[in-house]
Residue, then its C-alpha position, 0 to 999 in steps of 0.5 A: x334903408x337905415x344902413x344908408x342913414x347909418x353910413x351917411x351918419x358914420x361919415x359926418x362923424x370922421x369927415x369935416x369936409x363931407x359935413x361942410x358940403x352937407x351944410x352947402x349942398x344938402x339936396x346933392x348930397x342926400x340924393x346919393x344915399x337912399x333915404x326915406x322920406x322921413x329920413x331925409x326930411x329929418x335930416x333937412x329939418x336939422x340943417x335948417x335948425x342949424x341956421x340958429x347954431x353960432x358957426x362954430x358949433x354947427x358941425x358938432x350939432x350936426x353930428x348930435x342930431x344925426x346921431x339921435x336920428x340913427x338911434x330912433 
């Protein structure tokens, strides 16, 4: 499964639209990749930290946690 992370994470890192409608529609978005449960519940839990984030920096954010998840 941690290939499909990974090509969820590869597409974050060139794709602005995929990381917008990641953002909007993180449910939709998720149940395309076969992610575990503890994968998709990281990933939830950074769109929710990204609430916090000033607009304009969440899609870098974004790509920085998403980054560090893959890496663990």
């Amino acid at each position: 499964m941690a290939s499909r992370l990974r090509e969820l994470v590869g597409r974050a890192m060139i794709d602005p639209d995929f990381v917008i409608e990641l953002q909007q529609r993180p449910e939709t978005v998720l149940a395309r990749y076969e992610l575990s449960d503890d994968e998709r519940e990281a990933i939830l839990a950074a769109l929710v930290r990204l609430t916090r984030t000033p607009p304009r920096q969440r899609e870098q954010a974004l790509r920085s946690v998403l980054l560090r998840r893959l890496a663990t």
